[in-house]
DRENDO-1510 file (C-alpha; in Angstrom, 1 decimal, always signed):
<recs>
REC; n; res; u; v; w
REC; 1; UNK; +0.0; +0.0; +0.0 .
REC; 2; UNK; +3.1; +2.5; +0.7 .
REC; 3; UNK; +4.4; +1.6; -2.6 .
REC; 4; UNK; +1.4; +2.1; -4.3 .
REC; 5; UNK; +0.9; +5.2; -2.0 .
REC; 6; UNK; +4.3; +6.4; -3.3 .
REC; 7; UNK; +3.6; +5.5; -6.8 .
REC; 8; UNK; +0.5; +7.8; -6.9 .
REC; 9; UNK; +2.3; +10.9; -5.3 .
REC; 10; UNK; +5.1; +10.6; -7.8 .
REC; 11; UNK; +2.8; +10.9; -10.7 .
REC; 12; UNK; +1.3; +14.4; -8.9 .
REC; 13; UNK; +5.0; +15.6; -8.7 .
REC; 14; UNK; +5.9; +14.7; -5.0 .
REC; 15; UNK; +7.3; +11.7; -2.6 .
REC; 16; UNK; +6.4; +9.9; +0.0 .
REC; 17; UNK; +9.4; +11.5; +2.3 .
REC; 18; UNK; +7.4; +14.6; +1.4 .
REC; 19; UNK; +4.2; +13.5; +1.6 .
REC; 20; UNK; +5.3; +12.4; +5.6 .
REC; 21; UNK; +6.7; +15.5; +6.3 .
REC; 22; UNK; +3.7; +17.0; +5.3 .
REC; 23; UNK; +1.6; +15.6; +7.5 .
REC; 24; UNK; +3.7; +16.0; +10.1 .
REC; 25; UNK; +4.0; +12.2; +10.8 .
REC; 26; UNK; +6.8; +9.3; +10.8 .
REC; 27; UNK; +6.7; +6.8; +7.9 .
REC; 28; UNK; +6.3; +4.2; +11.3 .
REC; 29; UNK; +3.4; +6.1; +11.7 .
REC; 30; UNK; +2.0; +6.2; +8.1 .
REC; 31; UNK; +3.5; +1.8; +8.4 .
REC; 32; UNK; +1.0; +1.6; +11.2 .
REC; 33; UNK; -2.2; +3.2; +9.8 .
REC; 34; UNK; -1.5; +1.4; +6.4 .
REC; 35; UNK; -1.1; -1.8; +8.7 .
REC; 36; UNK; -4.6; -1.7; +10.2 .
REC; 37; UNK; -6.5; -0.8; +6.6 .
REC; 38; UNK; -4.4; -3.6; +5.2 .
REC; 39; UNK; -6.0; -6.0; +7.8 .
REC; 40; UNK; -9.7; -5.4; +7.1 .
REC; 41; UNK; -8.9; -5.3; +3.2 .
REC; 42; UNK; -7.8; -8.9; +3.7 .
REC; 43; UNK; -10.4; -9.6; +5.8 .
REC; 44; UNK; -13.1; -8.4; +3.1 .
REC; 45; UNK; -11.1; -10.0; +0.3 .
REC; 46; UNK; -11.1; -13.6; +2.1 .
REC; 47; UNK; -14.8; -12.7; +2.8 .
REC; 48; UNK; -15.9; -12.0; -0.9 .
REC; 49; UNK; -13.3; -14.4; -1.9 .
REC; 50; UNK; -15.1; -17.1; -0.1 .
REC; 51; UNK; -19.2; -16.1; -1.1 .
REC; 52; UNK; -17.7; -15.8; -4.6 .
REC; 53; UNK; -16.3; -19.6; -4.5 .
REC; 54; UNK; -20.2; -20.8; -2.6 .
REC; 55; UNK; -22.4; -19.3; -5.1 .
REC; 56; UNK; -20.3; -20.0; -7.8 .
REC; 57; UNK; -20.2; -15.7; -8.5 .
REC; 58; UNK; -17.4; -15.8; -11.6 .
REC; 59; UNK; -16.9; -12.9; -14.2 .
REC; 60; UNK; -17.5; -14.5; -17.7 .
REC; 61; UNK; -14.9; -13.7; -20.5 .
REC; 62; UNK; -17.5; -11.3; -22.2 .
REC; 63; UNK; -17.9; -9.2; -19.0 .
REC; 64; UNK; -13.9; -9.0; -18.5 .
REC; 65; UNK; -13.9; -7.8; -22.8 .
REC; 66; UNK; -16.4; -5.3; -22.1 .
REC; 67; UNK; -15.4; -3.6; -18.8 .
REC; 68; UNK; -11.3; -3.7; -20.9 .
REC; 69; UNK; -13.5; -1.8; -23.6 .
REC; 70; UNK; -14.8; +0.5; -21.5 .
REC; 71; UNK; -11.7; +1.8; -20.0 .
REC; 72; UNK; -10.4; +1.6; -23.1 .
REC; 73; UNK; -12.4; +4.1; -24.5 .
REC; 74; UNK; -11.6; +6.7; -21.1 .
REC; 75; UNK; -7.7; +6.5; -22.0 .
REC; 76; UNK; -7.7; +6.2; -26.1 .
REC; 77; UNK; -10.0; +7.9; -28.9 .
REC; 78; UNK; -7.9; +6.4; -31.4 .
REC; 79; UNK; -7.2; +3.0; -31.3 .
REC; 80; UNK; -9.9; +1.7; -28.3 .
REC; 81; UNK; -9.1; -2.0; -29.7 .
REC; 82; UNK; -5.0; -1.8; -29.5 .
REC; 83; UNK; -5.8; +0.0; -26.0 .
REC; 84; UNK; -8.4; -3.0; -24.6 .
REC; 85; UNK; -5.8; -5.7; -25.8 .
REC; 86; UNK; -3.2; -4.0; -23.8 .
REC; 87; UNK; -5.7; -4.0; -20.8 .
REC; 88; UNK; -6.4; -7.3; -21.5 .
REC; 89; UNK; -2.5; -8.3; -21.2 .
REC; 90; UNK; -1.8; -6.5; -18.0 .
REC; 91; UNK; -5.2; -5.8; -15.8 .
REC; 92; UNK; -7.4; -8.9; -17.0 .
REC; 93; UNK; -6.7; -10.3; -13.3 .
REC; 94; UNK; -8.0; -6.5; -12.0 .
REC; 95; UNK; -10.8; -6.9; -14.2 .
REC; 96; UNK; -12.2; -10.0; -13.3 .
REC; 97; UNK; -11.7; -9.1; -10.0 .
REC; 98; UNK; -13.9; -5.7; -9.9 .
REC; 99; UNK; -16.3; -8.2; -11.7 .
REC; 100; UNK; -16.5; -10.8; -9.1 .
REC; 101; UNK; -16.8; -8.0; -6.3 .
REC; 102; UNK; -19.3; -6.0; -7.5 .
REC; 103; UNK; -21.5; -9.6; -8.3 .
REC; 104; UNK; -21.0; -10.4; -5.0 .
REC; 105; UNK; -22.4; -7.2; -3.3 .
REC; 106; UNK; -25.1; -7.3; -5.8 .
REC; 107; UNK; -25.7; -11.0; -4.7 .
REC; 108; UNK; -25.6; -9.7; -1.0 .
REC; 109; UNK; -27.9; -6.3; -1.3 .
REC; 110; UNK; -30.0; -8.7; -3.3 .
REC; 111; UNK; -29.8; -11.5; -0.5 .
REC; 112; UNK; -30.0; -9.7; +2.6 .
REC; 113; UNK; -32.8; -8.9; +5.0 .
REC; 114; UNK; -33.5; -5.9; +6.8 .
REC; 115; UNK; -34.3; -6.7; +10.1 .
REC; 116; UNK; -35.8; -3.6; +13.2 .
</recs>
């Protein structure tokens, strides 16, 4: 999470040695924070992981095509095709996985029962 933390602030110009300064904190600080939100995402992960794998929730090859198209046609006007494939090479696990998740909350807003 740091290094993707990092990544992001590079790309607007700055560091993360920067970015802790900033805030007036300690990268054990920012270490520790990141720790605890690293925790629960496991937690949901191994949680939708595991409805996913019970009700059989799997993103077909058609939805992973489509959603590549779709961002395809945020980052390219020109060649959307060239741009999906590239997608496809390097985010199809990404893909299926935003897929699988968002089935999975439908399945559970669709499931659940509000109870007073």
């Amino acid at each position: 999470m740091i290094k993707d933390l990092d990544y992001r602030l590079r790309y607007q110009g700055m560091d993360i040695n920067s970015y802790v300064d900033m805030l007036g904190i300690t990268m054990e600080t920012l270490r520790n924070d990141f720790k605890e939100v690293a925790k629960k995402r496991v937690k949901i992960n191994l949680v939708v992981e595991a409805i996913a794998k019970a009700e059989n929730i799997t993103a077909t090859n058609e939805e992973v095509e489509n959603r590549a198209e779709e961002i395809a046609k945020m980052y390219s006007k020109d060649d959307v095709e060239k741009m999906k494939n590239a997608i496809l090479m390097t985010e199809r696990y990404m893909i299926e996985e935003e897929i699988v998740n968002n089935k999975v909350v439908e399945f559970l807003v669709n499931n659940s029962k509000v109870t007073e």
